[in-house]
C-alpha positions as CSV (number, residue, x, y, z in Angstrom):
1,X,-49.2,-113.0,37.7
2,X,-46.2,-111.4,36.7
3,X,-44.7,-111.8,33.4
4,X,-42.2,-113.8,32.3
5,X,-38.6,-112.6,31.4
6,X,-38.6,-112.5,27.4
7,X,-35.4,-113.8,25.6
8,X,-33.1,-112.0,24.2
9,X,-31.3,-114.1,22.1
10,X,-31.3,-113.4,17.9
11,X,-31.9,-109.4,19.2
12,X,-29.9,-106.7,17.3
13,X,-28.4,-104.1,20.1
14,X,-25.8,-101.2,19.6
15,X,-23.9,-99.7,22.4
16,X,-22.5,-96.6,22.5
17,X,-18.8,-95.9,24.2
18,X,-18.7,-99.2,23.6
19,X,-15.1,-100.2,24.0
20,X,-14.6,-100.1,27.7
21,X,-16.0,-100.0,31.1
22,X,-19.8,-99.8,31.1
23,X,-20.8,-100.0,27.8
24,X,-18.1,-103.0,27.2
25,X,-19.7,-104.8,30.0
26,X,-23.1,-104.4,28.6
27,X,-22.1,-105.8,25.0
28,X,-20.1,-108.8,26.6
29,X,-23.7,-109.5,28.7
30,X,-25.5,-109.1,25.9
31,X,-23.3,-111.6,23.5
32,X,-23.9,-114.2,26.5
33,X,-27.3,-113.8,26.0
34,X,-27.3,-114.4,22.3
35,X,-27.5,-111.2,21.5
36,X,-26.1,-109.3,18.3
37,X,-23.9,-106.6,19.4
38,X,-22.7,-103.5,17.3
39,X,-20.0,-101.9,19.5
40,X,-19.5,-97.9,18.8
41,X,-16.9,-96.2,20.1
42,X,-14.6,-93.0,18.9
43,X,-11.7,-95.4,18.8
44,X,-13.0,-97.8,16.1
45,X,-9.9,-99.8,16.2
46,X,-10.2,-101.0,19.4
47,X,-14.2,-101.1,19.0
48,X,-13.3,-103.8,16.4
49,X,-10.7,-105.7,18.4
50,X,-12.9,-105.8,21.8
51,X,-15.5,-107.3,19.1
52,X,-14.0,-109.8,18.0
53,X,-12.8,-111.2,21.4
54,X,-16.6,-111.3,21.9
55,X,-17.0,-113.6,19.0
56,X,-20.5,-114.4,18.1
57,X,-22.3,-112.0,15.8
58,X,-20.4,-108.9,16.8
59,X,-19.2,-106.0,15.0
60,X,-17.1,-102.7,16.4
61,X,-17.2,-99.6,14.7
62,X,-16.4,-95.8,14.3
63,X,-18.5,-93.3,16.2
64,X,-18.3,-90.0,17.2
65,X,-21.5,-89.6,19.4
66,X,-21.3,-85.6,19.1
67,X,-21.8,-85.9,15.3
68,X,-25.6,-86.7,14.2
69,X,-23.9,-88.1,10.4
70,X,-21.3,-90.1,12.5
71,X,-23.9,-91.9,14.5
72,X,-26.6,-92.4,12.1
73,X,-24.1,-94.3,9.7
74,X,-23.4,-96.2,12.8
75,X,-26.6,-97.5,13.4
76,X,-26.8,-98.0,9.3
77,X,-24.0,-100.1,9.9
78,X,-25.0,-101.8,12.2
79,X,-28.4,-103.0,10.8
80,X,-26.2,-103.8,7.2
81,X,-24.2,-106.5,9.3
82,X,-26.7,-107.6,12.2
83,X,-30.4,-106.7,11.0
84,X,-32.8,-104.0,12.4
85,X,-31.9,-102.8,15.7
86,X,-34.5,-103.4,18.1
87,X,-31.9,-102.1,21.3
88,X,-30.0,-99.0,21.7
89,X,-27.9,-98.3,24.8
90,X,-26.8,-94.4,25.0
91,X,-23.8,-95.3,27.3
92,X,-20.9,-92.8,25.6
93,X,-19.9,-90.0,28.2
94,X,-17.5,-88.1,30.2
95,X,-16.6,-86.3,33.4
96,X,-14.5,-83.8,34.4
97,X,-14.2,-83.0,38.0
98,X,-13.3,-79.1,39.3
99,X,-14.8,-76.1,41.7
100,X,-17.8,-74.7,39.0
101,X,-16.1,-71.6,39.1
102,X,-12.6,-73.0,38.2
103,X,-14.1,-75.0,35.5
104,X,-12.8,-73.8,31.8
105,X,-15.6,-73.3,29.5
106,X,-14.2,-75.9,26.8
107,X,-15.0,-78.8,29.4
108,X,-18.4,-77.6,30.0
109,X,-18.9,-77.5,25.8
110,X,-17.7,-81.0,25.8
111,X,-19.2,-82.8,28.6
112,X,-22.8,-81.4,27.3
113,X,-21.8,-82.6,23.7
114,X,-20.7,-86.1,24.6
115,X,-23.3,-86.4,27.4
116,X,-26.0,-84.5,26.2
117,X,-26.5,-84.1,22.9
118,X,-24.9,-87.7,21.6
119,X,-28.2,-89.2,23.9
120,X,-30.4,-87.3,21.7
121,X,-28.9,-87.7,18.5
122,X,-29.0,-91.2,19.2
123,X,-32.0,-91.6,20.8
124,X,-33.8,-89.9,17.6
125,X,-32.0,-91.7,15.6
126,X,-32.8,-95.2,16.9
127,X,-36.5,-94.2,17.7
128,X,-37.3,-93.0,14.4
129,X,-36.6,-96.6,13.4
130,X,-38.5,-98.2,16.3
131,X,-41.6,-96.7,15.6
132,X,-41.7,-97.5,11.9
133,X,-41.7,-101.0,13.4
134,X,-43.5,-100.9,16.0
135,X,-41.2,-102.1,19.1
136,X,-37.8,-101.1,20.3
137,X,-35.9,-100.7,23.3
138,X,-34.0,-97.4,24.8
139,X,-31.6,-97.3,27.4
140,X,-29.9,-94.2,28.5
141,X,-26.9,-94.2,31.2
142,X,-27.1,-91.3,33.9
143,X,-26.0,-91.2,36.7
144,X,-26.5,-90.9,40.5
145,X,-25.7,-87.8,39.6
146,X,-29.0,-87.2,38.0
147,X,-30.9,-87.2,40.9
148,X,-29.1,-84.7,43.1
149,X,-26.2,-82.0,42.6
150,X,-23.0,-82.9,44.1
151,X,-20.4,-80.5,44.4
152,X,-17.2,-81.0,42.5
153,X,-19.0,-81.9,39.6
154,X,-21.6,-79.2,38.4
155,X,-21.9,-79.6,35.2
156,X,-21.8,-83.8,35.0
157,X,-24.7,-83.4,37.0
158,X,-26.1,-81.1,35.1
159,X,-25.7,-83.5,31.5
160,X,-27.0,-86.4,33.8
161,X,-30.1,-84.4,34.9
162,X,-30.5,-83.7,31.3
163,X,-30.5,-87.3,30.5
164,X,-33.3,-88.2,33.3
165,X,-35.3,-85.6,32.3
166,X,-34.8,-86.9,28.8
167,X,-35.9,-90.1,29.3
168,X,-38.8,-89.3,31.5
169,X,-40.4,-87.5,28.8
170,X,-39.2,-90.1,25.9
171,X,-40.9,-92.5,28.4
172,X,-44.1,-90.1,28.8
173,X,-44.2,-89.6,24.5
174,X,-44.3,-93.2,24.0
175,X,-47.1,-94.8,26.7
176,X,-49.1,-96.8,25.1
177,X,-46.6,-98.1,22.5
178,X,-44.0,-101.2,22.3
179,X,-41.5,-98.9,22.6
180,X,-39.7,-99.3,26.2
181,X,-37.5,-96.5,27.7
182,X,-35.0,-97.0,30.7
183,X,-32.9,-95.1,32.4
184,X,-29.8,-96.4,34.3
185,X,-28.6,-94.6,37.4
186,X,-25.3,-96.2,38.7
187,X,-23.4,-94.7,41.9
188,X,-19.7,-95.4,41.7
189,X,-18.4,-97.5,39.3
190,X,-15.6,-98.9,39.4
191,X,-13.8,-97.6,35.3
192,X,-11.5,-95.5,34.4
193,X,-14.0,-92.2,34.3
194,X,-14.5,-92.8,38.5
195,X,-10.8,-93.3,38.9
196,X,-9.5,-91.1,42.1
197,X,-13.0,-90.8,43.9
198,X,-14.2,-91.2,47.2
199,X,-16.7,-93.6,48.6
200,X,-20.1,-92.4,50.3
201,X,-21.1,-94.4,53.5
202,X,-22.8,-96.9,53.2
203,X,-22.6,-97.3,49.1
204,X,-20.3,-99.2,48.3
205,X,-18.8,-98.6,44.5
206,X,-20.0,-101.3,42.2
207,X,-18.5,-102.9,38.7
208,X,-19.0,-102.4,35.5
209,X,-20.8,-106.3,35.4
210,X,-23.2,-105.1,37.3
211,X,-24.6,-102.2,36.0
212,X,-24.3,-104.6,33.0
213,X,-26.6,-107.3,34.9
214,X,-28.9,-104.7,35.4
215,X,-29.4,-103.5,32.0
216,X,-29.7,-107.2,30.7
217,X,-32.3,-107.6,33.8
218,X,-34.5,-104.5,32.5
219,X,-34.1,-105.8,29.2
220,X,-35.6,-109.2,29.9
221,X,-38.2,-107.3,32.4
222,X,-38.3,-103.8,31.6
223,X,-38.5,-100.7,33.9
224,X,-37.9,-97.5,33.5
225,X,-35.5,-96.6,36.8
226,X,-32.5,-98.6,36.6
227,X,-30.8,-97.7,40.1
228,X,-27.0,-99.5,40.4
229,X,-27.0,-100.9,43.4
230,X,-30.9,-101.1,44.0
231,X,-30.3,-99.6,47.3
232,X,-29.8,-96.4,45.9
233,X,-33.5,-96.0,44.5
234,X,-35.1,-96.3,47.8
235,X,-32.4,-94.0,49.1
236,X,-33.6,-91.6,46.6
237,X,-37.5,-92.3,47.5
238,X,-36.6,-91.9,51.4
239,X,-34.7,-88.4,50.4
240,X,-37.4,-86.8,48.1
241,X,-39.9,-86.6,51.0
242,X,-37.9,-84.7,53.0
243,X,-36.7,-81.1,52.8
244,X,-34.0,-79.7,51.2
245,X,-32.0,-78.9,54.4
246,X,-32.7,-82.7,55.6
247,X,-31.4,-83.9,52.4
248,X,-28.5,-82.3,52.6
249,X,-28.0,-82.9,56.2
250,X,-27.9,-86.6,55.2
251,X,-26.0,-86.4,51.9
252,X,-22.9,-84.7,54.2
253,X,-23.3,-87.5,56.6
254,X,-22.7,-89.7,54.7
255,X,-19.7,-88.1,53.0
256,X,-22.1,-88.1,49.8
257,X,-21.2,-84.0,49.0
258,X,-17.2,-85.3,49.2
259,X,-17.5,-87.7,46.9
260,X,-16.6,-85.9,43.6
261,X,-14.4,-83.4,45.9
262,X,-12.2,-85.3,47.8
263,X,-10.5,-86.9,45.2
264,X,-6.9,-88.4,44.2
265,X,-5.6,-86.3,41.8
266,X,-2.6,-88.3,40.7
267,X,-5.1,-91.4,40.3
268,X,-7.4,-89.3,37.9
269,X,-4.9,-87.8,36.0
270,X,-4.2,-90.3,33.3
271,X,-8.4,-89.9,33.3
272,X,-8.5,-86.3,32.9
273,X,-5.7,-86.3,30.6
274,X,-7.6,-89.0,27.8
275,X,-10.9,-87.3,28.3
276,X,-9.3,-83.8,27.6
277,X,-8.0,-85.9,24.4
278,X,-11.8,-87.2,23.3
279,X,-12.3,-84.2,21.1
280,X,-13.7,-85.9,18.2
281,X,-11.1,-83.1,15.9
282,X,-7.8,-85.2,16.9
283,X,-5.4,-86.7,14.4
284,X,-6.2,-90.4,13.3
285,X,-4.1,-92.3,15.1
286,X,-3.8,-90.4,18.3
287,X,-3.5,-92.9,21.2
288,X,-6.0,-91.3,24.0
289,X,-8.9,-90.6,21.4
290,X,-11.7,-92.6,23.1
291,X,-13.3,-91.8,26.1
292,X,-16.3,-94.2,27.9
293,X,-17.5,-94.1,31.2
C-alpha cells in the first residue's frame, strides 16, 4: 500500500536564490502549503520585499551562498524567526554560456563557487542540524545538465554533475536515517538564467511553477530523482543503455547538443550582464547584485 502524502504545513524551509525564478516559485508553493519560508538571496532587499508579498510566516534575508559565515547566519536566522529548519532547498546558481575554450577563467571560478561550493556549504550546514534531530529534508537543484555534457556550456555542466554526484552520495551516507535527499533535474526553464536558448525536440521548456510543483510533490512523497518534466527521466533511462555514439546520435537529433549553442545573444545579454555582476565583492547598493536560476 503506498504511503500517504505527509503535510507540510507548520514546517520550517529555507530556500536559497530565493528571490526569483525557481527558488521564488518554490517558497510561494511552499507558503500555500502552510509552510514557513526563509527566502535567501544575495539581494536581501528584495529577499525581504518578495517575502512579504508572500505573507504568512515568511522572512527574506541576506546571503551570499559562496560564503560558509554568510550562509550559516542565514540558516541561524532563519530558525531565530521560524523555528528549526526541517527543509533546505540549494537552489542559488548561475550560468554562463561560451565555446570552453573562449571561456575566461573568472566565470569558470564563479559558476563553481555559486554552483558548487554554496550546495555544500549549505548542505553541511543544514545537515549538521538534521541529524542532531533526527529528520530533515535536502533538496538540491541541478540540472538536465547533470546527466549529460552539452556543448556550449562546459563548465555548468560540469557544477551540475558536481551537484548529482553530490547528492547521490549524501543520499548513500544517510540510508537508514529520516534524513531524505532529492535532487531536481529541470530541462528548460522558462527564468531569466535560460533567457536566449533554444528548444530540444520534443521537450518542451517548462515554468518555474512546475519545477516548484515538483519539489512540493517530493516533499509530500519523497524521491530522490526529481526529473522536470517527468519525461525527461525515462529519456535519461532509455539513453544510459545505449552507447555513447547512439547517445549522441539521438541528442543531435533532437537538436539537444544546440540547445546551449544556438542561442539569442541580445535576449541573454541583460542575463549575462547581472550574473557577471553576482560577485558577492560589489558595492551595497549595486542594482544587478543578485543572480538565481
Amino acid at each position: 500500500m503506498a504511503k500517504q502524502p505527509r503535510s507540510l504545513y507548520g514546517l520550517v524551509a529555507a530556500v536559497t536564490g530565493g528571490a526569483r525564478g525557481i527558488g521564488l516559485a518554490t517558497a510561494t508553493a511552499m507558503s500555500r502549503e502552510g509552510m514557513k519560508v526563509a527566502i535567501g538571496d544575495l539581494d536581501g532587499e528584495l529577499a525581504a520585499a518578495e517575502a512579504a508579498k508572500l505573507g504568512g510566516e515568511s522572512v527574506g534575508l541576506p546571503l551570499d551562498v559562496t560564503d560558509r559565515d554568510s550562509f550559516a547566519a542565514f540558516l541561524d536566522r532563519a530558525e531565530e524567526k521560524l523555528g528549526p529548519l526541517e527543509v533546505l532547498v540549494n537552489n542559488a546558481g548561475i550560468m554562463h554560456l561560451a565555446p570552453f575554450l573562449d571561456e575566461e577563467d573568472e566565470w569558470a571560478i564563479r559558476q563553481v563557487d555559486i554552483n558548487v561550493h554554496g550546495v555544500i556549504y549549505g548542505s553541511k550546514l543544514a545537515l549538521h542540524r538534521f541529524t542532531q534531530r533526527g529528520h530533515g529534508h535536502l533538496i538540491n537543484i541541478a540540472s538536465t545538465a547533470g546527466k549529460a555534457g552539452f556543448p556550449g556550456g562546459a563548465t555548468y555542466c560540469a557544477t551540475k554533475h558536481a551537484v548529482v554526484g553530490l547528492s547521490e552520495a549524501i543520499r548513500q551516507e544517510l540510508r537508514g536515517t529520516a534524513i531524505e535527499v532529492g535532487c531536481v533535474m529541470p530541462g528548460v526553464v522558462q527564468t531569466e538564467l535560460a533567457s536566449g536558448l533554444s528548444e530540444a525536440r520534443g521537450v518542451k521548456p517548462v515554468k518555474p511553477e512546475d519545477v516548484a510543483d515538483e519539489i512540493i510533490s517530493a516533499l509530500k512523497q519523497p524521491r530522490f530523482d526529481i526529473f522536470v518534466p517527468r519525461s525527461i527521466g525515462a529519456i535519461t533511462k532509455v539513453l544510459s543503455i545505449l552507447p555513447r555514439r547512439g547517445r549522441e546520435g539521438i541528442a543531435r537529433a533532437l537538436k539537444a547538443d544546440q540547445v546551449l549553442t544556438a542561442i539569442d545573444h541580445n535576449a541573454r545579454s541583460g542575463y549575462e550582464l547581472r550574473a557577471s555582476k553576482s560577485n558577492p565583492g560589489l558595492p551595497a547598493g549595486d542594482e544587478q547584485k543578485a543572480l538565481n536560476p
